[in-house]
C-alpha positions in Angstrom: -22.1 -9.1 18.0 -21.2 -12.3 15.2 -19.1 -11.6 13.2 -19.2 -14.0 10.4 -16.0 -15.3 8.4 -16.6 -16.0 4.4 -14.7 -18.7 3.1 -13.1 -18.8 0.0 -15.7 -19.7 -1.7 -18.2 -16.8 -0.5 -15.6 -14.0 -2.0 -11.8 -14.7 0.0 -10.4 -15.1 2.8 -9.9 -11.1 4.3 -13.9 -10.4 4.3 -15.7 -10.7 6.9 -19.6 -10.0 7.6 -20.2 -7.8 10.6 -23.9 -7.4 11.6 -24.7 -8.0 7.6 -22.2 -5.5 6.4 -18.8 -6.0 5.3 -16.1 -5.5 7.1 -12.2 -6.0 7.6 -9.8 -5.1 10.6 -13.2 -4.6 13.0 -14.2 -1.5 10.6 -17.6 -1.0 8.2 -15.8 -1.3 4.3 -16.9 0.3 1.3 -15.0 -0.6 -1.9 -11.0 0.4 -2.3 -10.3 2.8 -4.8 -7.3 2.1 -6.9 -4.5 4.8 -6.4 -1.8 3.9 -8.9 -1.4 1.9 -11.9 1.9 0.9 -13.1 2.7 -1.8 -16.3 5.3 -4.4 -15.1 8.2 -2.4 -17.3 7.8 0.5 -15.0 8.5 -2.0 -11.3 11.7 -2.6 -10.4 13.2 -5.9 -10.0 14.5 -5.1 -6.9 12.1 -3.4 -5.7 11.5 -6.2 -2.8 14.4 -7.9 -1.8 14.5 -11.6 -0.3 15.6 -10.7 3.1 12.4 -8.8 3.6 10.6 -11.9 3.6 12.2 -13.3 6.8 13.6 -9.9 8.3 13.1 -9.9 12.2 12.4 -6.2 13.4 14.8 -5.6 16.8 12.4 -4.8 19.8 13.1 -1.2 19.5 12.4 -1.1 15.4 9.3 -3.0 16.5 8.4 -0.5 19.6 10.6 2.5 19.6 11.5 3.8 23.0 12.7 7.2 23.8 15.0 8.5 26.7 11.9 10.2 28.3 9.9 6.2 28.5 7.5 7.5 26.0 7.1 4.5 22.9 5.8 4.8 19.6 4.9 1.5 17.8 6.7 0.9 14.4 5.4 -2.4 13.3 1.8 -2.5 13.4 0.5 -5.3 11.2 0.6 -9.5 11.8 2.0 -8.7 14.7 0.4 -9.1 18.7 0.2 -5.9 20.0 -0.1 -5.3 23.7 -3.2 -5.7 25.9 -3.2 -1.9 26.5 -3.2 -1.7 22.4 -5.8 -4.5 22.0 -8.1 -2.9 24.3 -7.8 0.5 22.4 -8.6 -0.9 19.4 -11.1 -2.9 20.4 -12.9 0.3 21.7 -12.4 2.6 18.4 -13.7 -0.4 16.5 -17.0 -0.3 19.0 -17.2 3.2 18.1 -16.8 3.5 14.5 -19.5 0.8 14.0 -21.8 2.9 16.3 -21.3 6.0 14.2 -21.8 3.9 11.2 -18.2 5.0 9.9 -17.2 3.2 6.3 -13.5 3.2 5.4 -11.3 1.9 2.8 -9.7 -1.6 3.7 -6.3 0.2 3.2 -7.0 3.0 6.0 -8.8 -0.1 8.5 -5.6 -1.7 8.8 -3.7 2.4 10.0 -6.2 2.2 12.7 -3.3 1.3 15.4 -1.2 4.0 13.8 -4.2 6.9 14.0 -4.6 5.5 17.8 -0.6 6.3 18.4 -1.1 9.6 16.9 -3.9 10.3 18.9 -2.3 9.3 22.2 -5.2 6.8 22.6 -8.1 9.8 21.9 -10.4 7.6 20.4 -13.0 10.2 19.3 -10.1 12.0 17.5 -8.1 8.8 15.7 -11.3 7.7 14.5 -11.7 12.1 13.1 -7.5 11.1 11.8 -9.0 8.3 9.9 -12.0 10.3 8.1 -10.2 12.4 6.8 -7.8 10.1 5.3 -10.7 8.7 4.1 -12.4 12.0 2.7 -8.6 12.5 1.2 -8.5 9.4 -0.6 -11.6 9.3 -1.9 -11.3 13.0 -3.2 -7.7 12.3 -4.5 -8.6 9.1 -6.1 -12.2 10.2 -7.5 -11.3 10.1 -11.2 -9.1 6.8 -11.0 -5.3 6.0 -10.2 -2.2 7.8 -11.2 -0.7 6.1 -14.3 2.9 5.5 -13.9 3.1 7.3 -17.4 1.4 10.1 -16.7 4.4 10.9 -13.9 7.4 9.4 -15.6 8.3 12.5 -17.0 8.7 14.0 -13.9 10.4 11.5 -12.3 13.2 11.1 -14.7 14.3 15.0 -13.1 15.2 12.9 -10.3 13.5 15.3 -7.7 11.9 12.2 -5.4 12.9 8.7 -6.0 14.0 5.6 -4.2 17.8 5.0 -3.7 18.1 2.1 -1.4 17.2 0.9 2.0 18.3 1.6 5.7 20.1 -1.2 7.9 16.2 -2.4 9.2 15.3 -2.8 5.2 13.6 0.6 5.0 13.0 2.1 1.9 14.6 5.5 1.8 13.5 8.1 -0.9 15.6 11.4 -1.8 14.2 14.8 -2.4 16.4 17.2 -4.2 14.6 20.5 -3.4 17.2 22.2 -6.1 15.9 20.2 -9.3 12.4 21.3 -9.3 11.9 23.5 -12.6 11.9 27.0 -11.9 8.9 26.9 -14.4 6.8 25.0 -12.1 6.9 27.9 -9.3 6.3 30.2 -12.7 3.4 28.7 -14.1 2.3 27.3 -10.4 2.9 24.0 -11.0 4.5 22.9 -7.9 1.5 20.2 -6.9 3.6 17.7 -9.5 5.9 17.4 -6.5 3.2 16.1 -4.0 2.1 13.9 -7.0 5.3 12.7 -7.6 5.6 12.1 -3.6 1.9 10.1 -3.4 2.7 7.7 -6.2 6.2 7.1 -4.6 4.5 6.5 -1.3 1.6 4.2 -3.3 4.7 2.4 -4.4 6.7 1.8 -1.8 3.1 0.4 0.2 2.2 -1.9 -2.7 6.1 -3.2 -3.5 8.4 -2.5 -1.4 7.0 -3.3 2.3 6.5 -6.8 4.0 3.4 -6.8 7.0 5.1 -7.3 10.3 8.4 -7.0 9.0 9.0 -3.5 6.9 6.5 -1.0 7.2 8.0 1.9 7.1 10.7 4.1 4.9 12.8 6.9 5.4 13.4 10.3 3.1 16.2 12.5 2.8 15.7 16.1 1.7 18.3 17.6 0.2 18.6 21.5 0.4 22.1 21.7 -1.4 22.2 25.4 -3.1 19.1 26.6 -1.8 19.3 29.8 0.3 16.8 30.3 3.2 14.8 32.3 0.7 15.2 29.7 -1.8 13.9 27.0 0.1 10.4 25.8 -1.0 9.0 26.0 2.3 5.4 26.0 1.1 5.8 22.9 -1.0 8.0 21.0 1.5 5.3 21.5 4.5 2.8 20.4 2.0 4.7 17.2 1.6 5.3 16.9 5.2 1.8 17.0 5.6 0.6 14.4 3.2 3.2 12.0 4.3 2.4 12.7 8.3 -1.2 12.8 7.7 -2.6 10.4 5.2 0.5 8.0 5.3 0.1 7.9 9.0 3.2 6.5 11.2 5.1 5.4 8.0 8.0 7.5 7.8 10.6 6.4 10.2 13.3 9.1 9.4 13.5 12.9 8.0 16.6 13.2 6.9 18.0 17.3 6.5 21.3 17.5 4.8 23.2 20.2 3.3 21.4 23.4 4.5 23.2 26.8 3.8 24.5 28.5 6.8 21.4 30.7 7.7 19.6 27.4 7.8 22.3 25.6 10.1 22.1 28.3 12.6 18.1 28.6 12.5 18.3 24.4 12.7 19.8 24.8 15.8 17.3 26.4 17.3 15.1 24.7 16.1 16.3 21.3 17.3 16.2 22.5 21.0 12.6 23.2 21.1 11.3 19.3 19.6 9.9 16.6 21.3 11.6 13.2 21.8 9.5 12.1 19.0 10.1 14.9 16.8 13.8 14.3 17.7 13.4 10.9 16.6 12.0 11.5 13.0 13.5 14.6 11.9 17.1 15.0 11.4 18.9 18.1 10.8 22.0 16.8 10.1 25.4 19.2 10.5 27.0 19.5 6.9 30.4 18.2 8.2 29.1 15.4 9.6 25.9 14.1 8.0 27.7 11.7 5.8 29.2 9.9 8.6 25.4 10.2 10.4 24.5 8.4 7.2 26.7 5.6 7.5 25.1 4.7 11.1 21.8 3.4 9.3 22.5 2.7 5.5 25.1 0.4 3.9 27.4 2.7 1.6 26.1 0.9 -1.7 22.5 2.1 -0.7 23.5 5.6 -0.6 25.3 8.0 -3.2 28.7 9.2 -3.0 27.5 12.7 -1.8 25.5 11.0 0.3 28.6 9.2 1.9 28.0 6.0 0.0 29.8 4.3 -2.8 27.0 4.6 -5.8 27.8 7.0 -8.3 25.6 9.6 -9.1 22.3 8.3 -10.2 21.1 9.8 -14.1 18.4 7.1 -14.4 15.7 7.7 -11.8 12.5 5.8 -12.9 11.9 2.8 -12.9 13.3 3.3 -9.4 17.0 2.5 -9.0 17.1 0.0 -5.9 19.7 -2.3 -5.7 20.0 -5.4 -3.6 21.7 -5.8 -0.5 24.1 -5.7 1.4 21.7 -3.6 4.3 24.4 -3.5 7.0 25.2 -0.2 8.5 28.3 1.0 6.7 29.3 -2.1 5.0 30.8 -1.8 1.8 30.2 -5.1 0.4 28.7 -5.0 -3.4 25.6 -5.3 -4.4 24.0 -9.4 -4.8 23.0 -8.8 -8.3 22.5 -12.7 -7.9 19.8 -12.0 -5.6 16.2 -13.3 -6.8 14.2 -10.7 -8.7 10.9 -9.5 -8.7 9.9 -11.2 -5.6 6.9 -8.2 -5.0 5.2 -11.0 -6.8 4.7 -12.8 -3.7 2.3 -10.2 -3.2 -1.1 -9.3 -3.9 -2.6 -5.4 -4.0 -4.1 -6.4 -0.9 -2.4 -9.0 0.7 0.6 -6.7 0.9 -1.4 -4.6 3.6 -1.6 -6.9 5.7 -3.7 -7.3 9.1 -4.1 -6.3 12.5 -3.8 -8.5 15.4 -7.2 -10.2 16.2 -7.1 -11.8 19.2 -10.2 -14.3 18.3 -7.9 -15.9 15.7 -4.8 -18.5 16.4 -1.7 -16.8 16.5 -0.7 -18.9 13.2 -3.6 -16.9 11.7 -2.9 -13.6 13.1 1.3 -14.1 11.9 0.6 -15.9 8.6 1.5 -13.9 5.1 -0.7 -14.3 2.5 1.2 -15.1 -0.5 0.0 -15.4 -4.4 -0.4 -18.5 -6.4 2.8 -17.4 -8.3 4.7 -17.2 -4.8 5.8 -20.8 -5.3 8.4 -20.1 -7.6 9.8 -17.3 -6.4 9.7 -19.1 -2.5 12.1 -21.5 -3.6 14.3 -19.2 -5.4 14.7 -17.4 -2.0 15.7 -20.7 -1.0 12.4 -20.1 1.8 9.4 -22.8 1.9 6.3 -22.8 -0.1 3.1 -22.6 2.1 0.7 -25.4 1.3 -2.0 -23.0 0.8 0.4 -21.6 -1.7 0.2 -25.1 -3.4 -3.4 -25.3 -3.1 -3.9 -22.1 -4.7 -1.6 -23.1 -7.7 -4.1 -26.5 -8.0 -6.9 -24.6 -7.6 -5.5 -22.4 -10.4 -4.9 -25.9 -12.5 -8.1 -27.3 -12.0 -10.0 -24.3 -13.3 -8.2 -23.6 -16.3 -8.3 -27.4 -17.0 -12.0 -26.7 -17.0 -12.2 -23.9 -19.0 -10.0 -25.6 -21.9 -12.6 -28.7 -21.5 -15.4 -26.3 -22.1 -13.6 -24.7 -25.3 -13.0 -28.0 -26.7 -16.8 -28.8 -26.2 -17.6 -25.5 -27.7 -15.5 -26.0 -30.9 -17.2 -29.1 -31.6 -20.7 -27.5 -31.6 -19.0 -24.9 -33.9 -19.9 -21.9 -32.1 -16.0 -21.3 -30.0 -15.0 -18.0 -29.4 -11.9 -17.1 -26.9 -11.8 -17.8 -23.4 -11.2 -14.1 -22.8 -13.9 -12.6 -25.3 -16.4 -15.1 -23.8 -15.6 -13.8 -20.5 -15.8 -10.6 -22.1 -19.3 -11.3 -23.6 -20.5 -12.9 -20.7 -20.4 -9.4 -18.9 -22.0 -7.7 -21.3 -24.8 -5.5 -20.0 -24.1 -6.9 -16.7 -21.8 -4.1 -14.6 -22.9 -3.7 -11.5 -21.9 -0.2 -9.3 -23.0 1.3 -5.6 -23.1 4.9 -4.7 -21.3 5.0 -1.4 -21.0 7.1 1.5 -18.4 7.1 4.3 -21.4 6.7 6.8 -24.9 4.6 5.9 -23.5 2.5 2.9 -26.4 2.1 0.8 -25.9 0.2 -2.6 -27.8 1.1 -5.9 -30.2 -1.0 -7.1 -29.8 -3.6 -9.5 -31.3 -3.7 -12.6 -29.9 -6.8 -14.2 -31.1 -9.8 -14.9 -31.1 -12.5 -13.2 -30.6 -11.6 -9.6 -31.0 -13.8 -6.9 -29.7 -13.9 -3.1 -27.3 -15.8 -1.6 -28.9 -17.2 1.3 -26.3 -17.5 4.1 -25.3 -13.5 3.9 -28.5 -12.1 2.6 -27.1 -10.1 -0.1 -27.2 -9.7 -3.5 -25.5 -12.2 -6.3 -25.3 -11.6 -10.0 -24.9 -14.7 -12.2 -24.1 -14.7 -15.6 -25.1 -17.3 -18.1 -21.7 -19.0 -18.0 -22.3 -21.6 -14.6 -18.9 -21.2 -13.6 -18.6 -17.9 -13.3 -19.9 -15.5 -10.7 -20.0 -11.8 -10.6 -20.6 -10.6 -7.5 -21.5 -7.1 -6.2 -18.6 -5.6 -4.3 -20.6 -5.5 -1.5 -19.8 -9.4 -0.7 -17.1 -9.6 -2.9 -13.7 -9.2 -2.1 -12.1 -7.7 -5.0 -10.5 -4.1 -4.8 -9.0 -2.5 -7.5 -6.0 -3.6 -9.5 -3.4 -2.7 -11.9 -3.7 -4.1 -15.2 -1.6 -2.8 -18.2 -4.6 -3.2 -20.7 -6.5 -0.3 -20.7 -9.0 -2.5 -22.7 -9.0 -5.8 -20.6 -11.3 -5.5 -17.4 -9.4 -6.3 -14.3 -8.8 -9.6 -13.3 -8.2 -9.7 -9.6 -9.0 -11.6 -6.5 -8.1 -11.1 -2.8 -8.0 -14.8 -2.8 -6.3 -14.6 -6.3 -8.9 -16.7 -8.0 -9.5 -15.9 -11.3 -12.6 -13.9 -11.0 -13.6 -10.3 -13.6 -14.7 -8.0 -12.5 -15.6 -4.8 -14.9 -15.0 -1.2 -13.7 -17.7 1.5 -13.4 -17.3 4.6 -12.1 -21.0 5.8 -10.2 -22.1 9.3 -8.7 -21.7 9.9 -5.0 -24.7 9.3 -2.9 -23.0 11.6 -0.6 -19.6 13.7 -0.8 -17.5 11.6 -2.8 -17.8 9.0 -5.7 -16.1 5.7 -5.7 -15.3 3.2 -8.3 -17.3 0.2 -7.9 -17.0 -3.4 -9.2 
């Protein structure tokens, strides 16, 4: 089987072609739908710290081992996993393309995390991964969450994001006692999952570094909840999104202040879990659990009744992280010095990540793939800037140089408009969609003009009248869906981060679910 790289110039760096179809991590892809959409006032400066750039996982954050010799791998992306591992994957990949399986690029690179689930049952990780997949693309159907749409909510300070653990984990709190007694009234208790998903969408697309920080940690807090008080039905539909459809990304469960009926039924419970059970969820003892604390998170990362030093938060969104200190119990102050804003460094699909493909070079398989606007923020983290960093950023230079050359011409014939409403205008009657399916990806036709085929992948190419600029079909494009604060402007978004647009359409399913398409 060839599998064919595209270069930058053929739509980015992260597709590939795999017996003619697009493909990333070994999988079939269809187009990623965008889950959240959030305007830069709404991100937290913080929300990436420096350190997580260069943090080094231990070898048991990396591969957690248990007393029983059972291991659960923690880090999964750029990042050589074992022979054993390899060989697995290698396998499910086989498979999937022999049942014709398409999946999101976002659930491609879980695949190592549905294997660990699975124990290594191929036919069933690869069942894990449809219906994350069929959950996705139902959940998603009629676009994103807007960060305004759940702001509201959040600002009751039921889930957010207080601070990090000691291995730069993000760690969420749930207060079980602030949800609205209205919402169990007028059945409205599905804003809590809602409220959970964007925070996970978050925390995915800000706050985690490939191969370094992957996963988070989430304290519930049952303070002044009886046992008949507790929203069990709401906290095991949490439990299952989290476990099921953010697969092997919650490191710790965190149980604090139960009442007494829930200590003693705790107990039991504890006695009856597996090692790996053990390992994520904690029921922590009331008299103790502060101290527990302490073992993992710096005291500024937590609140006081957490154990920590931080007063009580009142102002919960945008989220409330601060910088480090990370070291279990220090008590060293915050570095509001610290360089903010460094998510940046990031792209909506570079932060994913890859998984380890032994056919590339190991600087290949390791590298992070930064932004054209990482430069800055690089050297502010006093860290190098990659030279494709520098190339990307000249790149950048050249084209915009280009396009100001081609206003000035356009001026002089007296017919200028702006750059963006010639962009705009170029697009008109041009938007191009696909009906997908998770299995048999079959794109709709196109009916716009001038059509032609790019020769070395054999699939279609729309070009505008403007020579510089072309709008390909998603299906040999690698653009996914981005956040963009103007509702009016299409996206602008590139895996490569070249300055491609790309205009949103939303198309009926061919099969049980619609996507957006671009």
């Amino acid at each position: 089987m060839m599998a064919k790289r595209l270069s930058s110039g053929e739509g980015g760096r992260r597709c590939s072609i795999v017996d003619g179809k697009r493909a990333a991590n070994g999988f079939y892809t269809c187009p990623e739908l965008e889950a959240i959409s959030i305007p830069e006032e709404f991100i937290s400066p913080y929300s990436m710290p420096h350190e997580a750039l260069t943090y080094e996982p231990s070898i048991q954050e990396t591969v957690y081992e248990f007393k029983n010799g059972d291991k659960e791998r923690k880090i999964h992306c750029n990042i050589e996993l074992e022979e054993e591992e390899q060989n697995q994957l290698k396998e499910m990949q086989r498979e999937a393309r022999r049942q014709e399986l398409y999946f999101f690029p976002s659930i491609t690179v879980l695949a190592t995390r549905y294997l660990s689930r699975a124990r290594g049952d191929i036919p069933r990780a690869l069942q894990l991964m449809v219906e994350t997949q069929t959950w996705r693309a139902a959940y998603f159907a009629n676009g994103p969450i807007l960060a305004e749409t759940v702001a509201a909510d959040l600002k009751l300070g039921i889930v957010y994001f207080v601070g990090r653990d000691k291995a730069l984990r993000p760690t969420m709190v749930c207060r079980a006692n602030r949800i609205p007694a209205e919402w169990y009234k007028e059945k409205q208790t599905d804003k809590l999952i809602r409220m959970v998903i964007f925070c996970m969408e978050y925390m995915v697309r800000y706050m985690t570094v490939p191969g370094r920080v992957e996963g988070n940690n989430l304290i519930v807090d049952l303070k002044g909840l009886s046992a008949t008080q507790v929203p069990i039905s709401e906290l095991k539909k949490l439990y299952s999104v989290m476990s099921k459809h953010y697969i092997g990304r919650v490191f710790k469960f965190y149980i604090v202040n139960l009442s007494w009926t829930l200590n003693v039924i705790a107990g039991a419970v504890r006695g009856i879990l597996t090692d790996r059970q053990n390992q994520k969820l904690n029921i922590l003892d009331n008299a103790s659990f502060k101290e527990k604390l302490k073992e993992d998170f710096a005291l500024t990362q937590l609140e006081q009744d957490y154990g920590g030093t931080r007063p009580t938060i009142s102002d919960f969104f945008p989220f409330p992280v601060l910088p480090g200190s990370f070291a279990a119990g220090s008590k060293a102050p915050p570095n509001l010095s610290a360089p903010k804003d460094v998510h940046k460094v990031f792209s909506a699909v570079s932060c994913r990540g890859r998984l380890w493909d032994p056919k590339k070079s190991r600087e290949e398989n390791l590298r992070l793939d930064f932004t054209k606007e990482a430069g800055e923020i690089l050297v502010q983290c006093g860290l190098p800037v990659p030279k494709e960093v520098e190339e990307k950023v000249k790149r950048a230079s050249e084209r915009s140089e280009r396009r100001g050359s081609k206003g000035t011409a356009n001026q002089s014939d007296g017919s200028a408009v702006s750059e963006e409403d010639g962009l705009k205008e170029s697009m008109s009657g041009k938007s191009i969609g696909s009906a997908l399916d998770i299995k048999g990806l079959q794109p709709a036709p196109l009916s716009q003009d001038k059509t032609e085929t790019d020769p070395q992948i054999q699939l279609p190419v729309v070009r505008t009248d403007d020579a510089d600029l072309e709008v390909p079909t998603k299906s040999v494009n690698t653009n996914y869906s981005v956040t963009t604060a103007d509702e009016d402007q299409p996206a602008v978004f590139s895996d490569d981060d070249e300055d491609e647009l790309i205009e949103r359409k939303t198309v009926k399913p061919l099969g049980f679910f619609s996507c957006q398409c671009y």
